[in-house]
C-alpha positions in Angstrom: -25.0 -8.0 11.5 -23.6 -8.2 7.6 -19.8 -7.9 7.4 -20.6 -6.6 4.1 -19.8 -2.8 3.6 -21.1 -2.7 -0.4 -21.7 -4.6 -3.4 -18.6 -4.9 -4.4 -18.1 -6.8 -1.1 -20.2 -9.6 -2.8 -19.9 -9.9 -6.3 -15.8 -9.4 -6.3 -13.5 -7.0 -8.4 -13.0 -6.4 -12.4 -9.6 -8.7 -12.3 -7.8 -11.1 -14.6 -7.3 -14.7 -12.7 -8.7 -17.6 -10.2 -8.8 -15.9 -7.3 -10.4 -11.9 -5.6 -7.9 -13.4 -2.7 -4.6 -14.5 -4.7 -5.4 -12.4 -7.7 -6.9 -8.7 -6.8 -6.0 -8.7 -3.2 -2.5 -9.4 -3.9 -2.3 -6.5 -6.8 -3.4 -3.9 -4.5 -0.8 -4.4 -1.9 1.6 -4.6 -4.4 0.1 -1.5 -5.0 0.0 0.0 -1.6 3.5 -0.9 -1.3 4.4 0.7 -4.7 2.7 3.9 -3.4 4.6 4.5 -0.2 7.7 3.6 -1.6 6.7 6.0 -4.1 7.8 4.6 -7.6 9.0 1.2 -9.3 11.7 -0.6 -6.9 14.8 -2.0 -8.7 14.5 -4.6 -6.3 11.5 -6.9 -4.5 12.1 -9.7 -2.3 8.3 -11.6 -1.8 7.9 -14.0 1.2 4.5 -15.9 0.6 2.5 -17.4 3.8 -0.2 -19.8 4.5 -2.5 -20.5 1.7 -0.4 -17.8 -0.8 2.8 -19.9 -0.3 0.8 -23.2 -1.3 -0.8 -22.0 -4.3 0.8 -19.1 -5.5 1.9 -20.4 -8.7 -1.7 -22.0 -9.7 -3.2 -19.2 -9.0 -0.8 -16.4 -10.1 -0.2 -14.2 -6.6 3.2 -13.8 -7.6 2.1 -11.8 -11.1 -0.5 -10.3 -9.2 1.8 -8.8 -6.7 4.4 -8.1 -9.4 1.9 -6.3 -11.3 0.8 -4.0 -8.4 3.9 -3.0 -7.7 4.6 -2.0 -11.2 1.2 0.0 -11.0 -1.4 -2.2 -13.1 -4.6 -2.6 -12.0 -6.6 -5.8 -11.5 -8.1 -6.0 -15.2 -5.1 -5.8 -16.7 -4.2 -8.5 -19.2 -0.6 -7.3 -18.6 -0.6 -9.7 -15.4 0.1 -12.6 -17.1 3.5 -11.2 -18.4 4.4 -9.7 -14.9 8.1 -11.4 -14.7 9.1 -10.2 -18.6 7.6 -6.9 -17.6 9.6 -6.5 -14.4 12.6 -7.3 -16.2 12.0 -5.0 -19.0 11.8 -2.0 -16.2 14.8 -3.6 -14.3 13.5 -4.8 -11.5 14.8 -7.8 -10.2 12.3 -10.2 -8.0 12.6 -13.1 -5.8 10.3 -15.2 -4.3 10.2 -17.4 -1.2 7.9 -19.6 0.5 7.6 -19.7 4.5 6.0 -21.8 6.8 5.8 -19.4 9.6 2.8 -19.0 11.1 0.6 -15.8 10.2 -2.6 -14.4 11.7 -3.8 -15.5 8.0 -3.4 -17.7 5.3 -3.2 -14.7 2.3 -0.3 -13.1 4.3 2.6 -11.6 2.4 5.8 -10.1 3.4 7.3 -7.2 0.9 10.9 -5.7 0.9 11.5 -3.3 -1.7 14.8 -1.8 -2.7 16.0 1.3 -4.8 19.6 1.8 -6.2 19.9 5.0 -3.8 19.2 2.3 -1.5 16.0 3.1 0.0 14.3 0.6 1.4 10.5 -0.4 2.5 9.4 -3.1 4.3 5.4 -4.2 4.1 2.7 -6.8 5.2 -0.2 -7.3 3.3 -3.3 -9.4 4.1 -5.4 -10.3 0.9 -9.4 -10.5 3.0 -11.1 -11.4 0.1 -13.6 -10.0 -2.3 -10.1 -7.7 -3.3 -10.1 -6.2 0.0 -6.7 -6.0 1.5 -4.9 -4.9 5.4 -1.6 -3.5 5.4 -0.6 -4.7 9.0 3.1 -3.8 8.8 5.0 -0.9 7.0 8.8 -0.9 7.7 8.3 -2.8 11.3 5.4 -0.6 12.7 1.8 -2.1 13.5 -0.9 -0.6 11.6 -4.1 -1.4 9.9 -3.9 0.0 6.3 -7.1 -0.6 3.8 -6.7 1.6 1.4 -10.6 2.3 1.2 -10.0 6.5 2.4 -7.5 8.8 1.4 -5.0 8.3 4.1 -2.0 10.1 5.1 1.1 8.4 6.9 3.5 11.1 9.4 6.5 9.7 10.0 8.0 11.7 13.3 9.9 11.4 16.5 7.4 10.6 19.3 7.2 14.1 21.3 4.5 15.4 22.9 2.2 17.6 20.4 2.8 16.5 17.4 -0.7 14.2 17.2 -2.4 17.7 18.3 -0.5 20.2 15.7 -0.8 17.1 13.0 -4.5 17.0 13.2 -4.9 20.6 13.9 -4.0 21.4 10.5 -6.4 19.2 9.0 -9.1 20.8 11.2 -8.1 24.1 9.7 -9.3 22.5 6.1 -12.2 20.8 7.5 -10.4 17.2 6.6 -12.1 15.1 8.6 -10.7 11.9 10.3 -12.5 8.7 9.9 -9.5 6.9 11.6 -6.4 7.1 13.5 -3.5 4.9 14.7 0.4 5.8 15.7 2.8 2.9 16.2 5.9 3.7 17.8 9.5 1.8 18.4 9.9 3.4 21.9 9.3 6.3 23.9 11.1 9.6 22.4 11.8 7.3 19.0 10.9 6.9 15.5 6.8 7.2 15.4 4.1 6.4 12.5 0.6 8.3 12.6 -2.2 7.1 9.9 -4.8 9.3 9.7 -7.3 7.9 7.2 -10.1 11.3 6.3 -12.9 11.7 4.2 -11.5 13.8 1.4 -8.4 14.2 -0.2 -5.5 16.0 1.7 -4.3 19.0 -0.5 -0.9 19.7 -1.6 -0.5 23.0 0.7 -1.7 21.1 3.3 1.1 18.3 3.0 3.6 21.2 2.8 2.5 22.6 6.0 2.2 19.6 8.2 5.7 18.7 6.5 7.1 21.9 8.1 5.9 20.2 11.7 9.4 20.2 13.8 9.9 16.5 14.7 8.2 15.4 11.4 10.8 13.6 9.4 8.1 12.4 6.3 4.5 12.6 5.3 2.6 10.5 2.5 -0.7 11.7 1.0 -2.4 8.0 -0.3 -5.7 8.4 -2.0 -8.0 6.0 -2.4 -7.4 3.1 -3.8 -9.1 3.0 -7.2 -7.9 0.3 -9.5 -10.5 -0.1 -12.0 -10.3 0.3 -15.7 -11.9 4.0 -16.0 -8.9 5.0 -13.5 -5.8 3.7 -14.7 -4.6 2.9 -18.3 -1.6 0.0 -18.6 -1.7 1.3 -22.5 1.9 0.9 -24.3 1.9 4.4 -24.5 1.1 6.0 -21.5 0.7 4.7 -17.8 -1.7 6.7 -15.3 -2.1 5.5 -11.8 -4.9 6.6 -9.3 -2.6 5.7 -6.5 0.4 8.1 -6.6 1.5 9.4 -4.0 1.9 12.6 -2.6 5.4 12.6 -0.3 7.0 15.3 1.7 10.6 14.3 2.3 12.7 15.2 5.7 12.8 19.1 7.3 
């Protein structure tokens, strides 16, 4: 059986650099990341594994995730000025190399900071061909592609909520192409992806927001980072992957 979903699969992304693995891959996490944290970070702290720790620098992973997280898409010839841009918008970056061992070599571990002091904590897997797997989002196990519009519940593990959650989407005919919950313990701090076919609406958010037990929801759509959907113009920035997010009842 092919492992190939689509052409794209094959041929590789629009993107500037060496590498659909250290190039494209690693600007959409940085975009996934940017997304669920929900704007520019003042600060990133990168930790680079396996073959992204080796050959970062040759082949540019650290601009590529830079540039994702400031919300340019693969094409961009912005990537190539990542560190002037990030410290144009005040964002201060490190980078480290490990040489922990990962499930695989285009591993990277993301920890993003605001002044308010949010924080966000992310793995990202580059697959090749630009394909990407979040595995990890702030110390919960989940497999995050990007591909579907995908919404992530953040909520205290009670009984019902997984029912009332995807009860509402029923009620819109959202369907669910796939579903994972990662929790820390029983009774604790929970995480429900529910990747659909078709975009989650606003009132929709709101209402599953109102949930009791529900402490956050994030609409993602689906990552499209291609030159007819975003514009890294001097003048004006639009991203495809903004985020919808419904803060704490």
């Amino acid at each position: 059986m092919s492992v190939y979903k689509s052409l794209f699969d094959i041929i590789g992304p629009v993107m500037v650099g060496p590498s659909s693995s250290h190039t494209a891959g690693a600007v959409r996490i940085g975009l996934v990341a940017r997304s669920i944290f929900g704007n520019t970070p003042e600060e990133v702290h990168i930790v680079l594994f396996g073959s992204f720790a080796h050959t970062y620098q040759g082949h540019g992973t650290d601009l590529a995730l830079i540039s994702g997280l400031m919300g340019l898409p693969t094409s961009s010839e912005k990537i190539r000025q990542a560190y002037e841009l990030a410290k144009k918008a005040n964002m201060k970056v490190t980078i480290e190399s490990s040489n922990d061992p990962t499930e695989h070599a285009n591993t990277a571990d993301l920890y993003l900071k605001s002044s308010d002091g949010r924080t966000l904590s992310l793995r990202g897997i580059s697959l090749g061909g630009g394909t990407i797997d979040i595995t990890k989002i702030d110390g919960f196990d989940i497999h995050l592609s990007g591909e579907n519009p995908t919404i992530l519940v953040f909520h205290k593990d009670q009984p019902g909520i997984i029912t009332q959650v995807t009860g509402v989407l029923a009620k819109v005919n959202i369907n669910i192409s796939n579903m994972e919950v990662s929790r820390r313990g029983k009774g604790e701090l929970a995480l429900m992806l529910l990747a659909t076919d078709g975009e989650i609406p606003a009132q929709t958010m709101e209402e599953i927001g109102k949930i009791a037990h529900i402490n956050q929801v994030i609409a993602l759509g689906a990552l499209n980072v291609e030159p007819d959907f975003i514009s890294d113009s001097d003048t004006k920035e639009e991203y495809s992957y903004d985020p919808q997010i419904t803060g704490s009842n």
